[in-house]
C-alpha positions as CSV (number, residue, x, y, z in Angstrom):
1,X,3.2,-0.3,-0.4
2,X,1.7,-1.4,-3.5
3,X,3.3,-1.3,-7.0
4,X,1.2,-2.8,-10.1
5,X,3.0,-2.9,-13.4
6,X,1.7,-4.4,-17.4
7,X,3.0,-7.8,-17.5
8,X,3.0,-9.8,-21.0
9,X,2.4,-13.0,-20.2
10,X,1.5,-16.4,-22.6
11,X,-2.4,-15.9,-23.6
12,X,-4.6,-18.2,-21.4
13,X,-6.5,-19.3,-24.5
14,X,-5.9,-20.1,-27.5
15,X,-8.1,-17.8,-29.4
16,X,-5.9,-14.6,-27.7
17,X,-3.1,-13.4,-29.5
18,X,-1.5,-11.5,-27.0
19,X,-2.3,-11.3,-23.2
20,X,-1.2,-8.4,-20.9
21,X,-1.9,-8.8,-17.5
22,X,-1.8,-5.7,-14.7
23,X,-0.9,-7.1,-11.6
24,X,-0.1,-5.7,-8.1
25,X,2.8,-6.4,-6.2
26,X,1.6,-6.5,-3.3
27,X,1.2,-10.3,-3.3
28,X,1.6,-10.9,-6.6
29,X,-2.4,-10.2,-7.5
30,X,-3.7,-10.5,-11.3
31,X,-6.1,-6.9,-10.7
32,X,-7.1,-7.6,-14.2
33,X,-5.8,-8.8,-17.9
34,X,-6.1,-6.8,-21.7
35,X,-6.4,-9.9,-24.4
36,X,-5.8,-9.3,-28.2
37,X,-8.2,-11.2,-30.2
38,X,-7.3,-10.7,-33.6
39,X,-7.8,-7.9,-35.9
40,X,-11.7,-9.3,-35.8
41,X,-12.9,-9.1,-32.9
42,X,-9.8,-6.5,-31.1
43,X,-9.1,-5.8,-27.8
44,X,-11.0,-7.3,-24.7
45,X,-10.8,-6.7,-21.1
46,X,-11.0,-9.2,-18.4
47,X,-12.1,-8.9,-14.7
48,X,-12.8,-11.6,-12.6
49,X,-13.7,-14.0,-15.2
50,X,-15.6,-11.8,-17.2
51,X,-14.8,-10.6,-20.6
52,X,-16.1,-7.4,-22.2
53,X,-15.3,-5.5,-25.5
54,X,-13.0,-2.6,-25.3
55,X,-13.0,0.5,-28.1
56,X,-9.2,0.1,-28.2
57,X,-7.0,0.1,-31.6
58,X,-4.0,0.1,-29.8
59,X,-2.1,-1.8,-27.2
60,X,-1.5,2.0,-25.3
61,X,-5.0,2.9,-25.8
62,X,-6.2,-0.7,-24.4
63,X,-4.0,0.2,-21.6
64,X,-5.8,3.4,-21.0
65,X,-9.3,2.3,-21.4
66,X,-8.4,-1.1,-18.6
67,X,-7.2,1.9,-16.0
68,X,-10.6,3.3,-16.5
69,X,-12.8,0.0,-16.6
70,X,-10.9,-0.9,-13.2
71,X,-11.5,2.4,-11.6
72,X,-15.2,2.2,-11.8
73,X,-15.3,-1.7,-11.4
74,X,-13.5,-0.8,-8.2
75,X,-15.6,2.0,-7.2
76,X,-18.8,-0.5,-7.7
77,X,-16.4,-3.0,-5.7
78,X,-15.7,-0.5,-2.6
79,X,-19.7,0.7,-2.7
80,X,-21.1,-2.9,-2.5
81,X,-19.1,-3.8,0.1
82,X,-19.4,-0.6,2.5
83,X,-23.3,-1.5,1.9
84,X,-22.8,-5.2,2.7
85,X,-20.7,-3.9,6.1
86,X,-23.7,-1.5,6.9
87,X,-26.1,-4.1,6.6
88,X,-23.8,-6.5,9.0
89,X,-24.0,-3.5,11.7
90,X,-28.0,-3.5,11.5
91,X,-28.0,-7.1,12.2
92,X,-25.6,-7.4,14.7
93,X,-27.1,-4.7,16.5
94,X,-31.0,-6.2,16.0
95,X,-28.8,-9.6,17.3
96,X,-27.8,-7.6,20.7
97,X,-31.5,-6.2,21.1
C-alpha cells in the first residue's frame, strides 16, 4: 500500500525559499515538489525536472493546484505508456509472422 504525504525539506536551489516535496512511501519516491520563489515570481511546480508556474497565493492552494497538475501529468503518463505497450504487441506479433 502506498501512502504519500507533504514533506518540507531544504530548497534544492538557492533562488527557492521554501521547498515542499510530495513523496510516496512506497519506496521513498519524490512524485513531485512545490518551490516558493519569492513574492516575485510565487509558487512553481516541479515534475521530473521540469518547472512550471502555478496560480497559487498560498502554500494550501499550491498544494491543491500540484494534486491537480499530477493527476493529468499522470493520466498523460499512463496513456503514453499503454500506447508504447500496444505498439510493443504489433511488433512482437509482425516478429512471430
Amino acid at each position: 500500500m502506498c501512502t504519500m504525504k507533504w514533506k518540507e525539506v531544504d530548497p534544492e536551489q538557492k533562488d527557492w525559499e521554501k521547498q515542499i516535496d510530495l513523496v510516496a512511501y512506497y519506496g521513498s519516491i519524490t512524485v513531485g515538489s512545490i518551490v516558493y520563489c519569492g513574492e516575485e515570481i510565487g509558487w512553481q511546480s516541479v515534475i521530473d525536472g521540469h518547472m512550471n508556474f502555478m496560480q497559487a497565493e498560498s502554500l494550501e492552494d499550491a498544494k491543491r493546484e500540484m494534486i491537480d497538475i499530477l493527476d493529468e501529468y499522470c493520466t498523460d503518463q499512463i496513456n503514453y505508456y499503454n500506447d508504447l505497450q500496444g505498439h510493443l504487441e504489433e511488433l512482437n506479433a509482425a516478429e512471430v509472422n
